[in-house]
N, CA, C and O of each residue as an XYZ file, in Angstrom:
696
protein
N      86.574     89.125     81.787
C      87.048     88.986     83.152
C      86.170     89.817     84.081
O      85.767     90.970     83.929
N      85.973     88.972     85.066
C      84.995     89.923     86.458
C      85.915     91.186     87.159
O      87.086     91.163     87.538
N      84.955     92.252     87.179
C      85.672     92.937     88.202
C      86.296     92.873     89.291
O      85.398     92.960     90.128
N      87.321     92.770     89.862
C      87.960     92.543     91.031
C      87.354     93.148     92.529
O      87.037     94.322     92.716
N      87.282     92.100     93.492
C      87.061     92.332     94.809
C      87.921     92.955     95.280
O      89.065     92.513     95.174
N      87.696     94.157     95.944
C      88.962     95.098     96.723
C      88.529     94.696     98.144
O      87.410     94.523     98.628
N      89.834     94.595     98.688
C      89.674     94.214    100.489
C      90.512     95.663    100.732
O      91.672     95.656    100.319
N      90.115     96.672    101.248
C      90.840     97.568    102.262
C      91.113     97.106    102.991
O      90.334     96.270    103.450
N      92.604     97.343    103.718
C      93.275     96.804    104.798
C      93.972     97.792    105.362
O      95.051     98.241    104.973
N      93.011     98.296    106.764
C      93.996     99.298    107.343
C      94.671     98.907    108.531
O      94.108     98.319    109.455
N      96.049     99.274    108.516
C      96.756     97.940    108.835
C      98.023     99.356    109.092
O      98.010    100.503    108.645
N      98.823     98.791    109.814
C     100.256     99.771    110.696
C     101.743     98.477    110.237
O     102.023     97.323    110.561
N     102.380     99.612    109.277
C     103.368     98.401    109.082
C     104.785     97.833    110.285
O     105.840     97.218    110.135
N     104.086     98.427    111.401
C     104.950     97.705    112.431
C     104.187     97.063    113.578
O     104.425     96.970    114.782
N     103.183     96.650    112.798
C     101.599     95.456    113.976
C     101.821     94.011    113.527
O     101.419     93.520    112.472
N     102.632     93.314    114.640
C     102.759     92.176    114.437
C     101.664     91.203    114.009
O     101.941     90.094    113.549
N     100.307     91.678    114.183
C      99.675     91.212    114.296
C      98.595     91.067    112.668
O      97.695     90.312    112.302
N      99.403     92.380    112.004
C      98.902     93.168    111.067
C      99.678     92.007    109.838
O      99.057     91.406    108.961
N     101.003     91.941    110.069
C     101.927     90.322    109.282
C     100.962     89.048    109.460
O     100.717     88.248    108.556
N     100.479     88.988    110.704
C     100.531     87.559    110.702
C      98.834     87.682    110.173
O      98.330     86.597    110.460
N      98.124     88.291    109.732
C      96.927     88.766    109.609
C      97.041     88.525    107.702
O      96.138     88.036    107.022
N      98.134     88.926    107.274
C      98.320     88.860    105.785
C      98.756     87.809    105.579
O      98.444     87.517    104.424
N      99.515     86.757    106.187
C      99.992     85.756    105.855
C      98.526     84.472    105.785
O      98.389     83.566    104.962
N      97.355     84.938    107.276
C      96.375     84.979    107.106
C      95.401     84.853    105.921
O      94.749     83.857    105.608
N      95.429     86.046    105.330
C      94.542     86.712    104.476
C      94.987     85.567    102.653
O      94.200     84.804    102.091
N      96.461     85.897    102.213
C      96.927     85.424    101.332
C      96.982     83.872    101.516
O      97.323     83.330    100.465
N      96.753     83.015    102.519
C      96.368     81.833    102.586
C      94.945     81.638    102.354
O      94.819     80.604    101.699
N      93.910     82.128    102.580
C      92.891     82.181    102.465
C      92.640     82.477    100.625
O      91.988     81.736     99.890
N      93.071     83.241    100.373
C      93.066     83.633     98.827
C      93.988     82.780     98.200
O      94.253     83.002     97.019
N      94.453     81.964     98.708
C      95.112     81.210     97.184
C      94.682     79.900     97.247
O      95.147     79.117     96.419
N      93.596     79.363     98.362
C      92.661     78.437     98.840
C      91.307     78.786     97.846
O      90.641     77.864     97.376
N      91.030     79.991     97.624
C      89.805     80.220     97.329
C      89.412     80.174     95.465
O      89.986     80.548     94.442
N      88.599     79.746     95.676
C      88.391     80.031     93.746
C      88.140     81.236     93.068
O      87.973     81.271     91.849
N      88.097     82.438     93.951
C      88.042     83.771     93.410
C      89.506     84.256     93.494
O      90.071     84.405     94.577
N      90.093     84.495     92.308
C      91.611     84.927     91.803
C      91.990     86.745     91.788
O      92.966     87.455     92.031
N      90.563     86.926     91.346
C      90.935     88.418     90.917
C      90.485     89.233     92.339
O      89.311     89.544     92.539
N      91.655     89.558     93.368
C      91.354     90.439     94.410
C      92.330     91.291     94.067
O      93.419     90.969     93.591
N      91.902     92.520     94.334
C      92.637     93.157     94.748
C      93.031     94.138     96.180
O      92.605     95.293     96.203
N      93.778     93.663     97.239
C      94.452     94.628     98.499
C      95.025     95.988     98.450
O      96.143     96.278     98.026
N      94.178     96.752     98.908
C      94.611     98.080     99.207
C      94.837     98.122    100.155
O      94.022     97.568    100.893
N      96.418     98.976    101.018
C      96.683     99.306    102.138
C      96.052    100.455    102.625
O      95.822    101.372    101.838
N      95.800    100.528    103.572
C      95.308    101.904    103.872
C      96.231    102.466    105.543
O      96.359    101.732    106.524
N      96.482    103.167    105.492
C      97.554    103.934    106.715
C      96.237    103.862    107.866
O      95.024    104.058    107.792
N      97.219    103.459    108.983
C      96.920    103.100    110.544
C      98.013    103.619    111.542
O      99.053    102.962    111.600
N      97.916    104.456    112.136
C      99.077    104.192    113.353
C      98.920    103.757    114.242
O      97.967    104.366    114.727
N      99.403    102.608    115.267
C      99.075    102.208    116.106
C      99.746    103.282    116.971
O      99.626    103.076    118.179
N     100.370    104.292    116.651
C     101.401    104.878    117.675
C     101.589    106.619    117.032
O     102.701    107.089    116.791
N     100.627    107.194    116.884
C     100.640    108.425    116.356
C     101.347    109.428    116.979
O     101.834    110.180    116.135
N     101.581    109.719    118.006
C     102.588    110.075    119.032
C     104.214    109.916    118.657
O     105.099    110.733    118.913
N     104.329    108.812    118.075
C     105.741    108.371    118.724
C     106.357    109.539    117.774
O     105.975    110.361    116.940
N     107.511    109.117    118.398
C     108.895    110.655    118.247
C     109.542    110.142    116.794
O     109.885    108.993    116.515
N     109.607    111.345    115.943
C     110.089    111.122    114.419
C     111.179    109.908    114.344
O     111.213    109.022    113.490
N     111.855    110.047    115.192
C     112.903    108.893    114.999
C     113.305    107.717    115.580
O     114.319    107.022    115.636
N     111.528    107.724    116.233
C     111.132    106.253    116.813
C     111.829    106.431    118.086
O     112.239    107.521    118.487
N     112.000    104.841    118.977
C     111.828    104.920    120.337
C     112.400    103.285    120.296
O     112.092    102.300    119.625
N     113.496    103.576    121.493
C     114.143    102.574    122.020
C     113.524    101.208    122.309
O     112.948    101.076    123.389
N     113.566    100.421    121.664
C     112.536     98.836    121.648
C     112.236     98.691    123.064
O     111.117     99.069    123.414
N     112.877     98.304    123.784
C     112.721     97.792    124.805
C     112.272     98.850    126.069
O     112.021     98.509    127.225
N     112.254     99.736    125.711
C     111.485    101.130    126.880
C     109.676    101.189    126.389
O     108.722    101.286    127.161
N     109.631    101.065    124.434
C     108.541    101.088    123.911
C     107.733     99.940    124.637
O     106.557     99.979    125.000
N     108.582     98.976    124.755
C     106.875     97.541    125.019
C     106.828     97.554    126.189
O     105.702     97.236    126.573
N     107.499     97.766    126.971
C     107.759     98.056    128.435
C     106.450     99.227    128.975
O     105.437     99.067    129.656
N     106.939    100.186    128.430
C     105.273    101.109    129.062
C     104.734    100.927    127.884
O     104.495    102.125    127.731
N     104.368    100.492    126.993
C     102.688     99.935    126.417
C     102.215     98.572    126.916
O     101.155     97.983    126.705
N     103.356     98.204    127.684
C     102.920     96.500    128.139
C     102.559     96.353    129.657
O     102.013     95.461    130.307
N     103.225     97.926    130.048
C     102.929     97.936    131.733
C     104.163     97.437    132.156
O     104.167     97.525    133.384
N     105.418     96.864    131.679
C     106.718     96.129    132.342
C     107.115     94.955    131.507
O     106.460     94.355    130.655
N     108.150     94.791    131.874
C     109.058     93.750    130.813
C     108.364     92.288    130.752
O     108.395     91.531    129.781
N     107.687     92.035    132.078
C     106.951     90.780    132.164
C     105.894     90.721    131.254
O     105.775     89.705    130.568
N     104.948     91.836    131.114
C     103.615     91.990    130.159
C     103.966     91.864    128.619
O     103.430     91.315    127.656
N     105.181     92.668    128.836
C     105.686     92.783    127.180
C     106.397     91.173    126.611
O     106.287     90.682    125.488
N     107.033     90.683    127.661
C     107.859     89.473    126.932
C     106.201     88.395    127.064
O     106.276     87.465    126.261
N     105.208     88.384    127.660
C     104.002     87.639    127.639
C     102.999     87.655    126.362
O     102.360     86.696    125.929
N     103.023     89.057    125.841
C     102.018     89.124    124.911
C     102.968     88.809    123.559
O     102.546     88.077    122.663
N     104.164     89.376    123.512
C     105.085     88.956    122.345
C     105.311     87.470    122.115
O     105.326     86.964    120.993
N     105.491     86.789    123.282
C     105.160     85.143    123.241
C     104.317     84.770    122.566
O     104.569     84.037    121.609
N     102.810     85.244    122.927
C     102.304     84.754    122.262
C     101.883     85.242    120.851
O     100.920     84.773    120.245
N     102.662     86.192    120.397
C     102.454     86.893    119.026
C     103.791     86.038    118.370
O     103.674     85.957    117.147
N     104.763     85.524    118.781
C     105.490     84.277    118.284
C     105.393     83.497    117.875
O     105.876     83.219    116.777
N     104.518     82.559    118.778
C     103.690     81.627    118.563
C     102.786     81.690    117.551
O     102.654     80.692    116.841
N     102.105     82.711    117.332
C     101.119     82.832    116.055
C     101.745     82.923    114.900
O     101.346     82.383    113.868
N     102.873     83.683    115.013
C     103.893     83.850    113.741
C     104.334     82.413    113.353
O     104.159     82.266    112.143
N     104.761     81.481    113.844
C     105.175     79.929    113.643
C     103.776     79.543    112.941
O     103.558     79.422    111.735
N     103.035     79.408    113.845
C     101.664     78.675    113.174
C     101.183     79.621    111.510
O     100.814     79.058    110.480
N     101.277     80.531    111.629
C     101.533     80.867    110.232
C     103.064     80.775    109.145
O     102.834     80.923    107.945
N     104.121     80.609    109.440
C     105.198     80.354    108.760
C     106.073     81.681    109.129
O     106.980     81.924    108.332
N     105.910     82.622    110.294
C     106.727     83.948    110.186
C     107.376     83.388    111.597
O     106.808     82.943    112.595
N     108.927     83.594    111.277
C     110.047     83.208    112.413
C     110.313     84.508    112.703
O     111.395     85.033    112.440
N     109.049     85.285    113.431
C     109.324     86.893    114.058
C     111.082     86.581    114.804
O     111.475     85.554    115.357
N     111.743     87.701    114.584
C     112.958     87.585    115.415
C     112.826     89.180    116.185
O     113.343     90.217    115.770
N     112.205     89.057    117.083
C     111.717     90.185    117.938
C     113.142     91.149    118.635
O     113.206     92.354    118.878
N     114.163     90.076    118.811
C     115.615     89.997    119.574
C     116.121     90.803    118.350
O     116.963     91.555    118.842
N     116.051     91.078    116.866
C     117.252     92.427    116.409
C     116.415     93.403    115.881
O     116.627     93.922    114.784
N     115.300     93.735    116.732
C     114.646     94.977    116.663
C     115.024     95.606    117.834
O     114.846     95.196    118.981
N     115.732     96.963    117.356
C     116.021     97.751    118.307
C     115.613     99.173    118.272
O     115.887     99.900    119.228
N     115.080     99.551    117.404
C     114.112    100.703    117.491
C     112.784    100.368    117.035
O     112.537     99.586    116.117
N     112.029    100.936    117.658
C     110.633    100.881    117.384
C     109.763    102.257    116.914
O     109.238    103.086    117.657
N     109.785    102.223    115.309
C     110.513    103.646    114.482
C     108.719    104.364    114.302
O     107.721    103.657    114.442
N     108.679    105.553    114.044
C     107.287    106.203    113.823
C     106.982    105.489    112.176
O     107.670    105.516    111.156
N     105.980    105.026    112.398
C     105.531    104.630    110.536
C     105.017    105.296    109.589
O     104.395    104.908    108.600
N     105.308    106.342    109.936
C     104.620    107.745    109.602
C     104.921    107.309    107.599
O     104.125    106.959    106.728
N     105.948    107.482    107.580
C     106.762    107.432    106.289
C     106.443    106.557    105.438
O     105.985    106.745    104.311
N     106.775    105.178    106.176
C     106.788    103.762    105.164
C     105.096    103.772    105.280
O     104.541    102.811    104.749
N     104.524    104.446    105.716
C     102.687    104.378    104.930
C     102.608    105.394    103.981
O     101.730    105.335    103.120
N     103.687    106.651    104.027
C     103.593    107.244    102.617
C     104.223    106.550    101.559
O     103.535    106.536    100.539
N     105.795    105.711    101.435
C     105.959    104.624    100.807
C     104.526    103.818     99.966
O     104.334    103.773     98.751
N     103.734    103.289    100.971
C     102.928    102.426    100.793
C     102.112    103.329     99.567
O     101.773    102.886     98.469
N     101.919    104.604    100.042
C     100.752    105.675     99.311
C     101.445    105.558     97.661
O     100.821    105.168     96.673
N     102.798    105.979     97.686
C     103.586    106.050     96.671
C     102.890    104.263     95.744
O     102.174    104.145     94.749
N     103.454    103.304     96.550
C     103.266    102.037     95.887
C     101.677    101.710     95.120
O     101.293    101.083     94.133
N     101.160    102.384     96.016
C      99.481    102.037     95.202
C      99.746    102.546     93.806
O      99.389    101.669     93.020
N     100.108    103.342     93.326
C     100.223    104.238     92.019
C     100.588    103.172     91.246
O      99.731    102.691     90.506
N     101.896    102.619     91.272
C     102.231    101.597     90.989
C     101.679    100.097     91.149
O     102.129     99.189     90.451
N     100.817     99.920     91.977
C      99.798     98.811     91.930
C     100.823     97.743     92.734
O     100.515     96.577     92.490
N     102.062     97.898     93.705
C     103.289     96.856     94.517
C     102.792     97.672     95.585
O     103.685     98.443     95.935
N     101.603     97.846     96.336
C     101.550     98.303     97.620
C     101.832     96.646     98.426
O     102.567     96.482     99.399
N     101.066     95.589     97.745
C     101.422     94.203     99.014
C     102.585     93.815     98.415
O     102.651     92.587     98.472
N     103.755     94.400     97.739
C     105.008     93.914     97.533
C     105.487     94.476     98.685
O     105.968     93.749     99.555
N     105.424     95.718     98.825
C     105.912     96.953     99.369
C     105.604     96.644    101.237
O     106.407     96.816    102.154
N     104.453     96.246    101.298
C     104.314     95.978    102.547
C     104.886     94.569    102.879
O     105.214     94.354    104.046
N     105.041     93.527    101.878
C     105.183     92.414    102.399
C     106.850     92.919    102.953
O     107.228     92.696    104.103
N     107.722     93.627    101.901
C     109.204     94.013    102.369
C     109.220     94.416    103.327
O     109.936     93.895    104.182
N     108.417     95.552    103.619
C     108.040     96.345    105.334
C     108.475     95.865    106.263
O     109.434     96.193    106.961
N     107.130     94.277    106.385
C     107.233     93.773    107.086
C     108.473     92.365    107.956
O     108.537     91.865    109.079
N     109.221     92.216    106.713
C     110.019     91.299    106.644
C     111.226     91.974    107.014
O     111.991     91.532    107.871
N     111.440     93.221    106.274
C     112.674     94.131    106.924
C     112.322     94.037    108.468
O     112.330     93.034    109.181
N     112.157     94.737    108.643
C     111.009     95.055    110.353
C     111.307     93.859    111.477
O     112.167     93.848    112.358
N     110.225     92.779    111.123
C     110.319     91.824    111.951
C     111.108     90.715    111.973
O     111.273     90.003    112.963
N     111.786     90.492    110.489
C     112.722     89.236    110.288
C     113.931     89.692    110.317
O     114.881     88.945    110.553
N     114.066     90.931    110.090
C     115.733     91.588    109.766
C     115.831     92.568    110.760
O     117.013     92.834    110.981
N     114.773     93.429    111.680
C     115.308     93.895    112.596
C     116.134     95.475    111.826
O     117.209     95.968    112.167
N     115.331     95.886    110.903
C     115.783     97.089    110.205
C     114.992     97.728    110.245
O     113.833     97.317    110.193
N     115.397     99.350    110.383
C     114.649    100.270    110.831
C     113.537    100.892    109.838
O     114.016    101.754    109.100
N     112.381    100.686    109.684
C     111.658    100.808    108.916
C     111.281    102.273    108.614
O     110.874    102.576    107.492
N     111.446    103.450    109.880
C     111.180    104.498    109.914
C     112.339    105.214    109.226
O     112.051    106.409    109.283
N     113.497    105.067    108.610
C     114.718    105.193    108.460
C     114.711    105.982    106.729
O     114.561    105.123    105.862
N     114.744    106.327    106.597
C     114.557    107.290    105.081
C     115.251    106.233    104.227
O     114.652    105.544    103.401
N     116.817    106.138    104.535
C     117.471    105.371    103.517
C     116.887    103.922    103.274
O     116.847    103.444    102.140
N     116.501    103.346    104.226
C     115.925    102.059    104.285
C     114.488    102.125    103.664
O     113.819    101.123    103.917
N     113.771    103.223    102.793
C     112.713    103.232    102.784
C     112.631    103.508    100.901
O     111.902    103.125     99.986
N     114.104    104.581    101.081
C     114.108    104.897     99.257
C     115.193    103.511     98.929
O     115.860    103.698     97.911
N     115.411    102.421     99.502
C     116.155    101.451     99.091
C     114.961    100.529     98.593
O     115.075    100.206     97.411
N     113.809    100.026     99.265
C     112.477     99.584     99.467
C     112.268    100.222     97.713
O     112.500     99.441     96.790
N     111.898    101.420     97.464
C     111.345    102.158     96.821
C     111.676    101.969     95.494
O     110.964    101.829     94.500
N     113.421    101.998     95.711
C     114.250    101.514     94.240
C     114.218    100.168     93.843
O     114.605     99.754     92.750
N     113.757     99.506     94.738
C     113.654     97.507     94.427
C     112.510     97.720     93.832
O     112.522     96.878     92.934
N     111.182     98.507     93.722
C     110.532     98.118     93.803
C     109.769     98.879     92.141
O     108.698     98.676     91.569
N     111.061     99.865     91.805
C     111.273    100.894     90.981
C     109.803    101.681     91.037
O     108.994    101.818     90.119
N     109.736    102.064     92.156
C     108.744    103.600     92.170
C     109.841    104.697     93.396
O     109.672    104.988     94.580
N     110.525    104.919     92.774
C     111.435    105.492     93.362
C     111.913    106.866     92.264
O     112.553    106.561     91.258
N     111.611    108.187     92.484
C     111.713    109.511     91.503
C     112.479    110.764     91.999
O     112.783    110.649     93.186
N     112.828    111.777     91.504
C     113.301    112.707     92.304
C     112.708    113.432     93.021
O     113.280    114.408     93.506
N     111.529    113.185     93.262
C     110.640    113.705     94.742
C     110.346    112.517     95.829
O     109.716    112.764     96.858
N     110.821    111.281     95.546
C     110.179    110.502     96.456
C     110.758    110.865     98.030
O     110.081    110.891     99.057
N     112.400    111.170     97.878
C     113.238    111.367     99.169
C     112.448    112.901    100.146
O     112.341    113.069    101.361
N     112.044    113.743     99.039
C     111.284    114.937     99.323
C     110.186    114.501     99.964
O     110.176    114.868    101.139
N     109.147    113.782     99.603
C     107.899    113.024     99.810
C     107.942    112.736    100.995
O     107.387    113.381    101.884
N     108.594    111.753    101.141
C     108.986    110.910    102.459
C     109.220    111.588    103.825
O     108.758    111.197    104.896
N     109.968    112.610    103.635
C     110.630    113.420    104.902
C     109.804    114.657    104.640
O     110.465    115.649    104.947
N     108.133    115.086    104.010
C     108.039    116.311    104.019
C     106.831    116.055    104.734
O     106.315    114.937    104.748
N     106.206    117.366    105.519
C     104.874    117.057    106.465
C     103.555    116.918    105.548
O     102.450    117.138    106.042
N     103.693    116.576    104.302
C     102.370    116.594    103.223
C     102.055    115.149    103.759
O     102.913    114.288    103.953
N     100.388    114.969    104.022
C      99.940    113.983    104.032
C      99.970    113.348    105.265
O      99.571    112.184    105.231
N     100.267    113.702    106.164
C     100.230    113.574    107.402
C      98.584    112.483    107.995
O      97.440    112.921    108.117
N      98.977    111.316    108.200
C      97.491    110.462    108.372
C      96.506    111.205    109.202
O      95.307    110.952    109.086
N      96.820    111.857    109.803
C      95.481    112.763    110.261
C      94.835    113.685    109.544
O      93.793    114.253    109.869
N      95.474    113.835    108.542
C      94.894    114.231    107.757
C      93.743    113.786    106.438
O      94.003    112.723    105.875
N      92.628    114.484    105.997
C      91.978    113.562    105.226
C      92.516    113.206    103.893
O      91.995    112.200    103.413
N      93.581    113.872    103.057
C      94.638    114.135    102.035
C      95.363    112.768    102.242
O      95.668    112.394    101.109
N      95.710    112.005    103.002
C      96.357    110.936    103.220
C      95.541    109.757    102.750
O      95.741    108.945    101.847
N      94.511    109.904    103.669
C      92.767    108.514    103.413
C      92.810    108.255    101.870
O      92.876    107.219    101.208
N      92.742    109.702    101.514
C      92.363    109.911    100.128
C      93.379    109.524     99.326
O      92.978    108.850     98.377
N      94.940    109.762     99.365
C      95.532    109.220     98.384
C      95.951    107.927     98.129
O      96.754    107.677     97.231
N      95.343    106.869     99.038
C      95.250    105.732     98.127
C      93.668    105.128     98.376
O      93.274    104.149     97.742
């Protein structure tokens, strides 16, 4: 067997754009005659700033969009792209717009285990189809236990300042 093609993908698991980009990507690969890839996530924040326990949806797109008009315009058309790929974004039961600080250490955790695009595909589906708080600890060691990389440090892990993406300790662990 050939060595496997690795695609790094640094990618923010609350970038709409970052879903419809994989739905993208995994159409392309199951089109193609090369089988053996392998996807690594790699941590992105689109929002390094935001406040540990995330930020009210509709205040968030509002000043990154400039006003409710900019924000309901560009989400339109990030809708629209979601259909043309098969994702029925339901933008309407997202109500926090959470720091991703965490669910990319999740992700760090999942590489070990080799379910980082299980792990993200859930991310993303919690997130944008279910409107569940992704930044949310419990919602993250629930993720963790489906996915059985879930230990008695993971809850520690998750909520502790180790690994912080600005840091180079983060790059590095997956």
């Amino acid at each position: 067997m050939h060595e496997a093609i690795v695609i790094d993908i640094y990618s923010d698991t609350i970038c709409p754009w970052c879903y419809i980009g994989l739905a993208k990507l995994k159409a392309a690969i199951n089109e193609s005659a090369i089988k053996n890839i392998k996807l690594i996530w790699r941590p992105f924040q689109l929002n390094p700033n935001m406040p540990l326990l995330g930020m009210e949806r509709q205040k968030y797109l509002e000043e990154k969009f400039g006003g409710k008009k900019n924000a309901d315009s560009n989400y339109s058309i990030i809708y629209e792209k979601g259909l043309e790929n098969n994702i029925h974004f339901q933008f309407e039961k997202i109500k926090i717009t959470p720091n991703s600080l965490a669910s990319h250490k999740l992700l760090a955790l999942a590489y070990k285990f080799n379910k980082q695009t299980e792990v993200v595909e859930t991310l993303f589906y919690n997130y944008f189809i279910e409107g569940i708080d992704i930044g949310n600890l419990d919602v993250l060691i629930r993720i963790a236990k489906l996915y059985k990389i879930n230990d008695k440090n993971t809850l520690k892990y998750l909520s502790s300042d180790e690994d912080q993406i600005g840091r180079a300790s983060c790059r590095e662990r997956v």
